[in-house]
DOKEKE-487463 format. One line per field, with one value per residue (C-alpha): x, y, z; residue in one letter. Coordinates in pm, 1 decimal. Example, Ala and Ser with C-alpha at 12.3 -4.5 7.8 and 13.67 -1.06 7.14 Angstrom:
X	(1230.0 / 1367.0)
Y	(-450.0 / -106.0)
Z	(780.0 / 714.0)
rest	(A / S)
***
This chain:
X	(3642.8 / 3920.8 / 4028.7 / 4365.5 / 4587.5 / 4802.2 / 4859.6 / 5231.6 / 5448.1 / 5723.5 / 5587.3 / 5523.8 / 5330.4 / 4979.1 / 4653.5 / 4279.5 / 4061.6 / 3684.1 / 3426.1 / 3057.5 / 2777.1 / 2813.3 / 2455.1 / 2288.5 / 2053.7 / 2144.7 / 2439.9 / 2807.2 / 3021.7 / 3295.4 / 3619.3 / 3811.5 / 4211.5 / 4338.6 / 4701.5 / 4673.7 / 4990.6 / 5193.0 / 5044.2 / 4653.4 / 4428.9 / 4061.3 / 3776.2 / 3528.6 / 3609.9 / 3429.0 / 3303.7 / 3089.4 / 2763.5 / 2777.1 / 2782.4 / 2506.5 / 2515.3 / 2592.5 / 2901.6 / 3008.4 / 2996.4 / 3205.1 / 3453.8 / 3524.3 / 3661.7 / 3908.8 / 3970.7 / 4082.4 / 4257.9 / 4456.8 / 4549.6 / 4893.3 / 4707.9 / 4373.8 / 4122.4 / 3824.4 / 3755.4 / 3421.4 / 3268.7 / 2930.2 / 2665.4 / 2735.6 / 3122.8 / 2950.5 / 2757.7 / 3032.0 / 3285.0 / 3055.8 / 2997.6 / 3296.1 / 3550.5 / 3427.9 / 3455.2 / 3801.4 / 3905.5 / 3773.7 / 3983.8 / 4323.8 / 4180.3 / 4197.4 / 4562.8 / 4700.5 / 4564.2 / 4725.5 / 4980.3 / 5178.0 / 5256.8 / 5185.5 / 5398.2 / 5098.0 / 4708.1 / 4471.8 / 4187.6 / 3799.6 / 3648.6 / 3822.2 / 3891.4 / 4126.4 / 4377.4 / 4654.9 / 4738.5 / 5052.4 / 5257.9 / 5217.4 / 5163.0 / 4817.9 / 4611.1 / 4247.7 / 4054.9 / 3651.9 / 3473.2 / 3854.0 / 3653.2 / 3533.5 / 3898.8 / 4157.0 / 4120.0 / 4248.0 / 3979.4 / 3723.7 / 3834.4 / 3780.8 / 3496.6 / 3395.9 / 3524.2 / 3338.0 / 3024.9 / 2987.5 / 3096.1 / 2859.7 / 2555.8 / 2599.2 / 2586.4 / 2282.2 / 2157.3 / 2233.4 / 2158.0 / 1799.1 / 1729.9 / 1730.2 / 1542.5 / 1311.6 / 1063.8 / 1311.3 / 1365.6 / 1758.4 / 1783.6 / 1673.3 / 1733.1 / 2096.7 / 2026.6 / 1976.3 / 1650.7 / 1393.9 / 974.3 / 899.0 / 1213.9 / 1117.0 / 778.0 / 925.4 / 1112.0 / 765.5 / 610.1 / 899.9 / 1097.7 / 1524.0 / 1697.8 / 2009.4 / 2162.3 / 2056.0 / 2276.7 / 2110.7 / 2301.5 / 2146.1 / 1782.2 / 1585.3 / 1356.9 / 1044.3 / 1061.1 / 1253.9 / 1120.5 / 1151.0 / 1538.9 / 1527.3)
Y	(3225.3 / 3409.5 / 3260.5 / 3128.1 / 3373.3 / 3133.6 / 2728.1 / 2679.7 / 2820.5 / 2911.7 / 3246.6 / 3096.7 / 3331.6 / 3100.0 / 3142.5 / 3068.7 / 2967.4 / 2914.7 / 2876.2 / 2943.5 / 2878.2 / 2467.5 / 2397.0 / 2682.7 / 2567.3 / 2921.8 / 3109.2 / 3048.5 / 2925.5 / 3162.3 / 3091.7 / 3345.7 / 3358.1 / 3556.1 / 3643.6 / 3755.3 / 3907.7 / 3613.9 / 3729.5 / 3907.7 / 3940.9 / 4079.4 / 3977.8 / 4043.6 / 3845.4 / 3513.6 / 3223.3 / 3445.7 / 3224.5 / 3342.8 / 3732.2 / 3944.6 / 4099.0 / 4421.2 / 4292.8 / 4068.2 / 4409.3 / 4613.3 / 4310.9 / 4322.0 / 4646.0 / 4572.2 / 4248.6 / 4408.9 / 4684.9 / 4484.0 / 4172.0 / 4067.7 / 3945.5 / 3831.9 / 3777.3 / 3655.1 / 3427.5 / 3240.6 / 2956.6 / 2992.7 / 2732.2 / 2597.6 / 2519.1 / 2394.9 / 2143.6 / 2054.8 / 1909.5 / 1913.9 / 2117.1 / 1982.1 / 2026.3 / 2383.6 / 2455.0 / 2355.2 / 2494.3 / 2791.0 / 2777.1 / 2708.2 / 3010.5 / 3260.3 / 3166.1 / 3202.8 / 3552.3 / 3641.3 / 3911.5 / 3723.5 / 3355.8 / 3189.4 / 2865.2 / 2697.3 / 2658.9 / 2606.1 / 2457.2 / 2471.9 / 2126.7 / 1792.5 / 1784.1 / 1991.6 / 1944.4 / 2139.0 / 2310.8 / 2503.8 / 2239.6 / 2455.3 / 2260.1 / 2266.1 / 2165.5 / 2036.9 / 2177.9 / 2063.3 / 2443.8 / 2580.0 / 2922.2 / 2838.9 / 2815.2 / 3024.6 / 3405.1 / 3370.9 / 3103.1 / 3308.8 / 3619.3 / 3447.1 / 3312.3 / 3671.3 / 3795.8 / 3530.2 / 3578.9 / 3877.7 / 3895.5 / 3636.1 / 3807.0 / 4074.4 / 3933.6 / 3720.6 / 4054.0 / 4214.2 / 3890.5 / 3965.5 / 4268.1 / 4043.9 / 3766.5 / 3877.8 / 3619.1 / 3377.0 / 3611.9 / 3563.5 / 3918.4 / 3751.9 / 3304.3 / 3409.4 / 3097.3 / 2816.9 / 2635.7 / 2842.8 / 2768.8 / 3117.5 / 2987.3 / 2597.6 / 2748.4 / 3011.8 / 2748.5 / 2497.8 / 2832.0 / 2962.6 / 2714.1 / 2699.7 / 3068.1 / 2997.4 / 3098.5 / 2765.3 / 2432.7 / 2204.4 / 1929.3 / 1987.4 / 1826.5 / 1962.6 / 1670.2 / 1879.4 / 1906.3 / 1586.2 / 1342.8 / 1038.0 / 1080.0 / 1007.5)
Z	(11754.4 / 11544.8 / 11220.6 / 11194.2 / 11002.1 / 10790.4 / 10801.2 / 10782.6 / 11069.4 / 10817.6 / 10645.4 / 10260.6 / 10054.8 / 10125.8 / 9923.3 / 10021.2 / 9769.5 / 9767.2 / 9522.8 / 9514.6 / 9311.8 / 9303.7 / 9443.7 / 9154.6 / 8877.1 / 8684.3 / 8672.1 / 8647.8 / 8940.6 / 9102.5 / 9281.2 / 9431.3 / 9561.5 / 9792.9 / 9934.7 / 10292.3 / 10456.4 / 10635.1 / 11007.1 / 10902.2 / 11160.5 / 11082.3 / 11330.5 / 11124.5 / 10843.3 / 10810.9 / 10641.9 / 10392.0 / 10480.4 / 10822.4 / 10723.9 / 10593.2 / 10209.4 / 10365.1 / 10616.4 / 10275.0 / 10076.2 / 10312.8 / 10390.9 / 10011.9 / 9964.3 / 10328.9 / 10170.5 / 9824.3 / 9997.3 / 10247.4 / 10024.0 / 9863.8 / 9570.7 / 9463.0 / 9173.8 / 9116.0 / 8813.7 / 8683.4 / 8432.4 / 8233.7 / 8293.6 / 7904.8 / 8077.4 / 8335.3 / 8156.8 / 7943.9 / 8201.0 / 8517.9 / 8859.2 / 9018.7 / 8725.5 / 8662.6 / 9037.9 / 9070.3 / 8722.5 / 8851.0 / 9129.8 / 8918.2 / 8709.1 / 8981.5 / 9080.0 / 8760.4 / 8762.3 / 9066.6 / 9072.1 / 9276.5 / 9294.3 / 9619.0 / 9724.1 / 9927.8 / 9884.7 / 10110.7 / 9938.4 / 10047.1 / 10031.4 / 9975.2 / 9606.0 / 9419.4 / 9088.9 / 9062.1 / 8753.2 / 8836.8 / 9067.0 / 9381.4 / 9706.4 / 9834.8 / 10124.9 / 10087.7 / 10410.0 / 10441.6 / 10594.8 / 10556.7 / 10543.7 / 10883.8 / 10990.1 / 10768.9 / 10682.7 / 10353.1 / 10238.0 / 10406.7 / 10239.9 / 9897.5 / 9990.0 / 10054.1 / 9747.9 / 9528.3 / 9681.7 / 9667.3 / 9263.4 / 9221.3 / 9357.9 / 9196.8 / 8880.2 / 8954.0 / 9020.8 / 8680.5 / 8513.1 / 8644.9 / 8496.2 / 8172.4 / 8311.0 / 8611.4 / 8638.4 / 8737.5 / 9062.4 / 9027.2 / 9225.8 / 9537.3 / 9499.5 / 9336.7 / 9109.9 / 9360.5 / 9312.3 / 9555.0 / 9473.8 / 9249.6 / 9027.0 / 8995.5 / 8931.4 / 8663.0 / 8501.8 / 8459.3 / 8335.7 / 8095.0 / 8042.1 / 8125.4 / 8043.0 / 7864.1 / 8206.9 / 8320.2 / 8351.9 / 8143.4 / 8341.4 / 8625.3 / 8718.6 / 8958.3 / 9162.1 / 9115.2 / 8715.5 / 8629.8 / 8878.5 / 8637.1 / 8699.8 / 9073.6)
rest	(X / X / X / X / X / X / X / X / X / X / X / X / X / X / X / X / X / X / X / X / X / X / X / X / X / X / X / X / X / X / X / X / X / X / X / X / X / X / X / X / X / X / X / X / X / X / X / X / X / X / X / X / X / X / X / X / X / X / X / X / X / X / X / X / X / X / X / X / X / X / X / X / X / X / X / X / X / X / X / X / X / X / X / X / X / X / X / X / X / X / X / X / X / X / X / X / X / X / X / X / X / X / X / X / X / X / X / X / X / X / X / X / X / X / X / X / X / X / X / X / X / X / X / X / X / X / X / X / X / X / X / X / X / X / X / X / X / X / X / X / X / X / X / X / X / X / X / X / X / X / X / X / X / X / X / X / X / X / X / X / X / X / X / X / X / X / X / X / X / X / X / X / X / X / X / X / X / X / X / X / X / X / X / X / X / X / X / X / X / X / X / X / X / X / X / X / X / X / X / X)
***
């Protein structure tokens, strides 16, 4: 099934915005906007879990050639930690629209919790990338920024396999982090059952 190409049947300048990275143990979390022309149509743009690092990859540079407007902002893990997952993640999001080049007059919002920093009208959507281009497109867009700095990240910190889990808690890193310790990559908030059992 097609995604819808905007929300509002008057053409406002509309937004998508997704994050990723809420469910890591390591690594920051990204949120990406993106400003889709009023009537976009792209089949092959999806929600990004449905699409393969390679499709993600090439949907990136269509997505950054055909958009208004986008950016692509994150938050360390010490941020993170500091005002929680869900604070950073929408933060993040507010981040990325004030970077814009343009300024939209509606978002649509991935999830069901959002504050709004700028007083723009917005529209909470739960698997909105599963429904609008422009929140898949930033889903796309953060993904793929994301993983590719998980990837770099690992060059400084291999045995935590970061290359290949992308920071979410897979067996070889709960095992790394019992051998080695947390990496200062790591969100100390965050308890994994396997090495903090006492806490659930």
């Amino acid at each position: 099934m097609a995604l819808k190409s905007h929300y509002s049947e008057q053409a406002v300048v509309e937004c998508g915005c997704d994050e990723v990275g809420r469910g890591c143990v390591a690594g920051p979390v990204c949120a990406a906007a993106v400003i889709l022309p009023y009537d976009y149509h792209n089949d092959l743009i999806n929600d990004s879990k449905q699409l393969t690092a390679k499709q993600r990859e090439e949907l990136e540079t269509v997505i950054q050639r055909d958009a208004i407007a986008w950016s692509v902002q994150e938050l360390s893990a010490q941020v993170i930690d500091k005002i929680n997952i869900l604070r950073a993640s929408i933060q993040c999001m507010n981040n990325a629209v004030a970077d814009l080049s343009v300024r939209p007059e509606l978002l649509l919002i991935d999830g069901n919790k959002f504050f709004d920093q700028h007083h723009i009208p917005y529209h909470c959507i739960v698997k909105g990338d599963a429904h609008y281009l422009s929140i898949a497109a930033a889903s796309i867009l953060a993904k793929t920024h994301r993983d590719r700095l998980m990837e770099q990240l690992h060059e400084e910190y291999p045995m935590y396999d970061w290359k290949n889990n992308k920071g979410y808690p897979s067996p070889k890193q709960i095992a790394a982090i019992k051998a080695y310790g947390r990496s200062p990559y790591h969100r100390k908030s965050f308890h994994i059952k396997q090495l903090d059992p006492v806490l659930f």
